[in-house]
PLY file of the C-alpha trace (Angstrom):
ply
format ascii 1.0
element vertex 403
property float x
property float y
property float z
element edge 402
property int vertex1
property int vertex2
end_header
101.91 44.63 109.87
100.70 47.84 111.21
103.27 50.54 111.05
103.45 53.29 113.59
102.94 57.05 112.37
105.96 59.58 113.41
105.78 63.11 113.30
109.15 64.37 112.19
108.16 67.81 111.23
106.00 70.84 112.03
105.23 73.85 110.50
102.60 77.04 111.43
101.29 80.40 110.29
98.79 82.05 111.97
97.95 85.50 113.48
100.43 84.88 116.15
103.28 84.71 113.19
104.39 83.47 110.21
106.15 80.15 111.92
106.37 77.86 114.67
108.25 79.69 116.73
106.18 82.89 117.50
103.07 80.54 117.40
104.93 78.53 120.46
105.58 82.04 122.14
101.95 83.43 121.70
100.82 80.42 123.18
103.02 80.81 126.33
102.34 84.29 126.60
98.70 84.13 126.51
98.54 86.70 123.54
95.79 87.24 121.10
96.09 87.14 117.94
92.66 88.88 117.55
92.13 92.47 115.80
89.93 95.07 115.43
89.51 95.52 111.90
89.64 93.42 109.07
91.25 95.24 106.01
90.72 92.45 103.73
87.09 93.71 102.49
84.48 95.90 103.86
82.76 94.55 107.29
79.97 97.69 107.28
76.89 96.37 108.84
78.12 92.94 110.34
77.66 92.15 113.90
81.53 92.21 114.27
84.68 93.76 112.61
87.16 91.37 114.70
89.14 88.53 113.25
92.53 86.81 113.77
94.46 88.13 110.74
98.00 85.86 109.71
100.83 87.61 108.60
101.25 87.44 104.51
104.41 84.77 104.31
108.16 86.69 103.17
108.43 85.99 99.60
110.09 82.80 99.19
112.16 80.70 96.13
109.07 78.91 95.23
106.93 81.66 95.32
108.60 83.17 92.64
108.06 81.11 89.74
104.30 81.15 89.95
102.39 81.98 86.47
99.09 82.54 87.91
97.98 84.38 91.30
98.75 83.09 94.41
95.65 83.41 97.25
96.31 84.11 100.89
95.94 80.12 101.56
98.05 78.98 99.20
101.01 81.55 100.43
100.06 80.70 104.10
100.39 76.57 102.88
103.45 77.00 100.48
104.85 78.20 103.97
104.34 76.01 106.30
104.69 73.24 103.90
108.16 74.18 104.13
108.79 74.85 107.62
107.63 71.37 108.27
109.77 69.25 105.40
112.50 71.59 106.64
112.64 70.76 110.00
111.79 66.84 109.09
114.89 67.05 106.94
113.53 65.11 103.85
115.29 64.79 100.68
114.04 64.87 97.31
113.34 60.84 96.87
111.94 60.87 100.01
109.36 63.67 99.05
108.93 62.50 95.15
106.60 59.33 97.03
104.76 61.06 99.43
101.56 61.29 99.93
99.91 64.65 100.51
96.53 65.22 102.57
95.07 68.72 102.91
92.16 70.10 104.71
90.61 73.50 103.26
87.23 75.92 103.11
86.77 78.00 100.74
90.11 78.20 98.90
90.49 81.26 96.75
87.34 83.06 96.87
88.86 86.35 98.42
90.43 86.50 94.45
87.36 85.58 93.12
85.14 88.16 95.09
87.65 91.12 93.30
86.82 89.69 90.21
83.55 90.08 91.03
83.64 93.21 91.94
85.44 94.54 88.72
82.99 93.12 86.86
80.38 94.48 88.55
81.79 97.94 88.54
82.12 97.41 84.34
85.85 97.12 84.81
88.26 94.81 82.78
88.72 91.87 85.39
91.56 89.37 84.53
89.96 86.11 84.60
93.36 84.32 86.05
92.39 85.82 89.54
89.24 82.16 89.09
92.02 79.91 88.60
92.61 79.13 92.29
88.82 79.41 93.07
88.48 75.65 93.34
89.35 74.64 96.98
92.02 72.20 95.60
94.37 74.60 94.60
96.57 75.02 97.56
96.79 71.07 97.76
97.79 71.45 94.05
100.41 74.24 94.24
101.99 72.44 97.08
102.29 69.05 94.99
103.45 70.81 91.77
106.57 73.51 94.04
108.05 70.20 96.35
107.72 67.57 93.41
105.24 65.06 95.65
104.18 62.32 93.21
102.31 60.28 95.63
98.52 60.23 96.26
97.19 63.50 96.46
93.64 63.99 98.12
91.88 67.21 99.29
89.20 67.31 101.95
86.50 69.12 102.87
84.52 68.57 106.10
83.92 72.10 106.90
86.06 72.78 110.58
87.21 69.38 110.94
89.30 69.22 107.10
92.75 69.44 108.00
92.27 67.08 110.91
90.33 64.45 108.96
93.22 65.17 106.85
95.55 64.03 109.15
93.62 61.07 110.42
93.53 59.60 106.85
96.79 60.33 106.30
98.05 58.36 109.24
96.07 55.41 108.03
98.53 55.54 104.72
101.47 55.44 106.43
99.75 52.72 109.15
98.70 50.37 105.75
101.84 50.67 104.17
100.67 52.65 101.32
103.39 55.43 101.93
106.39 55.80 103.58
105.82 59.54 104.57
102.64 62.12 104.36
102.47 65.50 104.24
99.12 67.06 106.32
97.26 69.68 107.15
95.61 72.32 106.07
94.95 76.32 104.98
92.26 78.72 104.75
92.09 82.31 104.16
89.56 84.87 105.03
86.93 86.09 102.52
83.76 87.89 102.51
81.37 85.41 101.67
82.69 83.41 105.06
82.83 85.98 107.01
79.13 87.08 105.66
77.81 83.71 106.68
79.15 83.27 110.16
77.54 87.08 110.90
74.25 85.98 109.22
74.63 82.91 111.30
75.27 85.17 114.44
77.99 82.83 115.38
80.43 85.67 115.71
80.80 87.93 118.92
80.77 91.43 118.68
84.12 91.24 121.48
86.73 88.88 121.77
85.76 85.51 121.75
85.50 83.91 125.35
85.38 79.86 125.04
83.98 78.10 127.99
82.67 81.79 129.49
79.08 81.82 131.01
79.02 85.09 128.50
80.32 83.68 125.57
78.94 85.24 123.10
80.24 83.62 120.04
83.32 82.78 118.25
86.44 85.24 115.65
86.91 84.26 112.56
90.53 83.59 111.73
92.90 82.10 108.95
96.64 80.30 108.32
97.82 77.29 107.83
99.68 74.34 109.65
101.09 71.18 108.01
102.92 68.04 110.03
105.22 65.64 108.32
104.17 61.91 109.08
106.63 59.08 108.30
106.69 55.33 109.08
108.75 55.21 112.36
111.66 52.43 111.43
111.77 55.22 107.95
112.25 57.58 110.45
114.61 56.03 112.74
116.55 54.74 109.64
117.32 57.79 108.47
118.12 59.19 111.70
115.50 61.78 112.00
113.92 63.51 115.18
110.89 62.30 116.00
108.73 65.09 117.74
105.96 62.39 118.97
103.64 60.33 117.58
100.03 60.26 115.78
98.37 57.12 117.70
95.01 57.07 116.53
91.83 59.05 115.60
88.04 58.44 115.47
85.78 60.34 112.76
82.33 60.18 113.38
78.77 61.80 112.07
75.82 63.14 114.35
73.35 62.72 111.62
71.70 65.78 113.45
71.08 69.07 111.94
73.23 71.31 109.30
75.07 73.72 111.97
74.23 72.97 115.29
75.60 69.65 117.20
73.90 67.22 119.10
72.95 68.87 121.97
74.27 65.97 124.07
77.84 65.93 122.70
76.88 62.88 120.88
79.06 62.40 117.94
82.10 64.35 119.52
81.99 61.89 122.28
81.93 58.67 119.84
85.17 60.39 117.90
86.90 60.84 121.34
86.55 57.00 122.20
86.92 55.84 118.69
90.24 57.68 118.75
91.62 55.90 121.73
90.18 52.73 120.90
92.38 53.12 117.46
95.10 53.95 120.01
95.17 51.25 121.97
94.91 53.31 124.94
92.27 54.13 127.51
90.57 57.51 128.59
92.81 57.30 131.83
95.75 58.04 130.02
94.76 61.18 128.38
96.85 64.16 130.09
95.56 66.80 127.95
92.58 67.91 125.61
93.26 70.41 123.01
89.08 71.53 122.79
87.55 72.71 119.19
86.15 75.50 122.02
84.67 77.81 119.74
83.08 80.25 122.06
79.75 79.90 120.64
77.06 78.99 123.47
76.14 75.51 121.25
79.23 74.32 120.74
80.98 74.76 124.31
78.52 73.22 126.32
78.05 69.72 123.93
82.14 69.28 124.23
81.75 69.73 127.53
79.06 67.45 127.88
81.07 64.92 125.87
83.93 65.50 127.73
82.13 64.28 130.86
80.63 61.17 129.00
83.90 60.14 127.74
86.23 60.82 130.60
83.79 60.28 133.25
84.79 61.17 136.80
88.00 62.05 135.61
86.72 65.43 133.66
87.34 67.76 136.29
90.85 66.91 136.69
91.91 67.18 133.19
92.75 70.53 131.60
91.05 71.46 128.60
91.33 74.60 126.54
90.84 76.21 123.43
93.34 78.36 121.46
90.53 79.61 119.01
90.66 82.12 121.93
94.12 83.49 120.56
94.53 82.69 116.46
90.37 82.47 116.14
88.67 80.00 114.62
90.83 79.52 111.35
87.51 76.90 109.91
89.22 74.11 107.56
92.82 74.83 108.95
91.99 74.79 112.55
92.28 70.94 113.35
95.80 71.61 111.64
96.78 74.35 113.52
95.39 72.74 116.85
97.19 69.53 115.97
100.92 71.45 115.88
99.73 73.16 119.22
99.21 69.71 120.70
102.67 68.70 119.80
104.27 71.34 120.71
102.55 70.52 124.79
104.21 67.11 124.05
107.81 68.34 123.47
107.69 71.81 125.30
106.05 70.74 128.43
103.27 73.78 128.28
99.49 73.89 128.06
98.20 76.79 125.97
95.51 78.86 127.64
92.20 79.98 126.66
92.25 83.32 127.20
89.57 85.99 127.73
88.08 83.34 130.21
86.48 85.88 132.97
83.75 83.60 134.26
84.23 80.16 133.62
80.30 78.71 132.76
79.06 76.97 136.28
77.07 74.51 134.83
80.58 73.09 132.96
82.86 72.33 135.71
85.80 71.58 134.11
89.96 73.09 134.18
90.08 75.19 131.00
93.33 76.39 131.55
92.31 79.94 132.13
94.03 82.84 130.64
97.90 81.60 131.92
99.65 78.78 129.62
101.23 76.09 132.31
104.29 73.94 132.85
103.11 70.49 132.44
104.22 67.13 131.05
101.68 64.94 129.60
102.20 61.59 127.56
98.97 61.72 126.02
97.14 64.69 123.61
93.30 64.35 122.44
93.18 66.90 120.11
88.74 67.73 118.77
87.68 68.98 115.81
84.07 69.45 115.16
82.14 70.94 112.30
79.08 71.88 110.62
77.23 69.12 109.32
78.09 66.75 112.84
81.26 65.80 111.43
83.77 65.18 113.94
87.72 64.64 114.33
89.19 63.50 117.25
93.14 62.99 117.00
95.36 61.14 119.46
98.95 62.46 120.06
101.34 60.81 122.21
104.89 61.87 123.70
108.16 60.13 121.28
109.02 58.46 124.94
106.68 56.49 124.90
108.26 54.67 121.96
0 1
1 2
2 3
3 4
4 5
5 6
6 7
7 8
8 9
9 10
10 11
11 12
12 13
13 14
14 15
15 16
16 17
17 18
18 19
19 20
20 21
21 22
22 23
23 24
24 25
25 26
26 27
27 28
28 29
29 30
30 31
31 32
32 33
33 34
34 35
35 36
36 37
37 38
38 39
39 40
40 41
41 42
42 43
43 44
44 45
45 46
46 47
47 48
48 49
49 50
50 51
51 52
52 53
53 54
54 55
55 56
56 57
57 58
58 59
59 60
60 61
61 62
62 63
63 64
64 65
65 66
66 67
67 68
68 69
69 70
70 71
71 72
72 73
73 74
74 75
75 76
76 77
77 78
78 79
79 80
80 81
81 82
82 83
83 84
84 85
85 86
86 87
87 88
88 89
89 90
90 91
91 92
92 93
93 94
94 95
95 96
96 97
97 98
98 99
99 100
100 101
101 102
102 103
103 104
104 105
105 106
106 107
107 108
108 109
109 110
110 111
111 112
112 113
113 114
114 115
115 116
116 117
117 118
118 119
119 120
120 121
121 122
122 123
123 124
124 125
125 126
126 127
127 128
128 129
129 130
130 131
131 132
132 133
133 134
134 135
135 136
136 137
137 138
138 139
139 140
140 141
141 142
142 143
143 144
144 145
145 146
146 147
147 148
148 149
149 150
150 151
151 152
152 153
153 154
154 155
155 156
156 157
157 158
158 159
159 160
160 161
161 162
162 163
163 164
164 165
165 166
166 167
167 168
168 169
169 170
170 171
171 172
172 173
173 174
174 175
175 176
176 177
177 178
178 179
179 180
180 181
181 182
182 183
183 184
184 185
185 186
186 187
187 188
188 189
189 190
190 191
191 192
192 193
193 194
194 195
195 196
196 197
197 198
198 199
199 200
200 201
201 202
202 203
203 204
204 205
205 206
206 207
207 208
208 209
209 210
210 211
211 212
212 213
213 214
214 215
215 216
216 217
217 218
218 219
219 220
220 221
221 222
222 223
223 224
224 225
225 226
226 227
227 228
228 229
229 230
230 231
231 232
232 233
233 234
234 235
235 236
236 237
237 238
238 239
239 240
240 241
241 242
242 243
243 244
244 245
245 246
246 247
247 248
248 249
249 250
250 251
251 252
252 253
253 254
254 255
255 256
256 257
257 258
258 259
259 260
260 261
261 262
262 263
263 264
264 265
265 266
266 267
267 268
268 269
269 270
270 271
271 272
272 273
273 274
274 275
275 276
276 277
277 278
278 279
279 280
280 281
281 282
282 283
283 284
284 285
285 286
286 287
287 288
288 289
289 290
290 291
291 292
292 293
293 294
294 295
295 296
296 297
297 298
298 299
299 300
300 301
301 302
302 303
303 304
304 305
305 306
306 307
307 308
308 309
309 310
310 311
311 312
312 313
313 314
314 315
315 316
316 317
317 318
318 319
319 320
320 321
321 322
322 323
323 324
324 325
325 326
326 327
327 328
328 329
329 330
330 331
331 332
332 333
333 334
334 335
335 336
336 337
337 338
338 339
339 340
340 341
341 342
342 343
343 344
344 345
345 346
346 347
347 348
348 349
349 350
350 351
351 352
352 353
353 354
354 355
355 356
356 357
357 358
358 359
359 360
360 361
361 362
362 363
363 364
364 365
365 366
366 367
367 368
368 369
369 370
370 371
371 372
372 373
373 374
374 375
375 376
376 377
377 378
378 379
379 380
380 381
381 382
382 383
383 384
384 385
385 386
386 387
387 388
388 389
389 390
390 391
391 392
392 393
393 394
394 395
395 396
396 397
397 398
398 399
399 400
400 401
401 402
């Protein structure tokens, strides 16, 4: 038997805030998240000093009995991680089987680039700031501080991670491998990615502009975002809320080129439809399409283009839009942190924005939801997440009525 995948918990931090809350409120308000100035490291000499900077988590109980360093990610994780069991109400049994899927980047490399740096400069570096180098370690720490004994797996497909993550995590729950899954993702900000996307000249020198005919480019950014999936009868056994449902999800490769995607929207298309056809639903149902909208001129117009191919004569009339616009493009935490957007349009009846949208691109054609969230209700969320390499998520997210 096929079990169906709840969601019974959420939980955010990103540069809107350090919880769900104030990331539901940017989102309505249309606010950016974006700064001016990175104070992380030195940005001398890059094309851009912006980037969407989360606030550093409150200490917290299970912060405190940590022996080694913690990095940004695994703070920003640790957090969210609990927002989400905490609203999902689990209990220790429940959590001692989970299973636990996270989606990352580069994991602790800010610590590992002031090691560097020490020992460059001759100083006496402590070597326990390498210890959370590996990009495992926030799916680690997590494990070790809410006792989860069940499988444990870390992924790393570049921008699409934490929503892969998701995806395969549904398919435990769906096999009957686990009763409940923890997902998501985390990344923090270091040099060496923020070096690469400038070298890359995929940032923009101003505030990103998704969708724009003068995009220029997309903002780095960083947080985390985790959702708590359980087997529905689990979940209605134990009398818990059920904030909507993960119905399916296609992953897919475009077997095209190292950075750029298929020009045609290729792959992104095939995830869209895979993801409904694991849903059981069809492309008319879709009310809403959460875009991986990065801003860069590439990227936009091949989601765009497989927008069109998927949804066919229906593109126009669906809204699409990007929140990379207001929290940036957060890399291995962003199909996460795009996920808990998507159900928060499920049970708040609002579409995010993307903001900075001056002049949409005429060649595109479609309702990006400029600059102004909107009252809607919509049954049915496609959430994309596409990375370097072609590798592509697309998640399905339905409304808990439709139970």
């Amino acid at each position: 038997m096929t079990r169906r995948v709840a969601i019974t918990g959420i939980g955010a931090v990103t540069a809107l805030g350090p919880d769900v809350n104030a990331f539901e409120r940017g989102l309505r308000a249309g606010r950016s998240g974006i700064g001016e100035q990175v104070s992380l490291f030195d940005t001398t000499g890059f094309r851009t000093t912006l980037a969407a900077i989360a606030p550093e988590p409150p200490d917290e109980p299970f912060f405190a009995d940590a022996k080694l360093p913690l990095t940004r990610p695994d703070r920003f994780g640790l957090a969210a991680t609990a927002e989400a069991i905490t609203m999902a109400g689990l209990d220790a049994a429940a959590l001692r089987e989970a299973a636990l899927l996270f989606g990352t980047g580069t994991g602790g490399a800010l610590l590992t680039e002031r090691y560097t740096a020490a020992f460059a400069r001759g100083e006496a570096a402590d070597p326990s700031l390498l210890v959370p180098h590996q990009p495992a370690s926030v799916t680690d720490l997590i494990a070790r501080r809410f006792d989860l004994r069940g499988p444990r797996t870390t992924i790393m497909t570049a921008c699409s991670s934490s929503a892969t993550a998701i995806g395969y995590a549904g398919d435990r729950i769906r096999l009957g491998h686990a009763r409940v899954a923890i997902a998501g993702g985390a990344e923090g900000l270091c040099r060496l990615t923020y070096a690469g996307f400038n070298c890359l000249r995929a940032t923009s020198p101003d505030h990103c502009r998704p969708f724009d005919a003068e995009r220029r480019g997309l903002n780095l950014g960083e947080g985390a975002a985790v959702l708590v999936l359980e087997d529905y009868e689990h979940a209605v056994a134990r009398g818990a809320t059920i904030l909507g449902f993960l119905a399916g999800y296609g992953v897919t490769a475009d077997a095209h080129h190292m950075t750029a995607p298929h020009p045609g929207g290729d792959g992104a298309a095939r995830a869209m439809k895979a993801g409904l056809d694991d849903a059981g639903l069809s492309p008319e149902a879709v009310g809403y399409i959460n875009a991986h909208g990065t801003g860069t001129p590439h990227n936009d117009a091949a989601e765009t283009a497989a927008i069109k191919s998927v949804f066919g004569a229906r593109a126009p009339s669906i809204p699409v839009s990007s929140i990379k616009s207001m929290v940036g493009h957060t890399l291995g935490a962003a199909g996460a942190i795009e996920a808990v957007a998507s159900i928060l349009t499920l049970t708040r009846d609002f579409l995010p924005p993307t903001v900075n949208l001056k002049t949409p691109d005429p060649a595109f054609g479609l309702d990006y939801v400029p600059n102004e969230s909107r009252p809607a209700r919509v049954d049915v969320v496609v959430s994309n997440s596409f990375a370097f390499g072609g590798n592509n998520t697309a998640l399905v997210f339905t409304r808990a009525s439709r139970a």
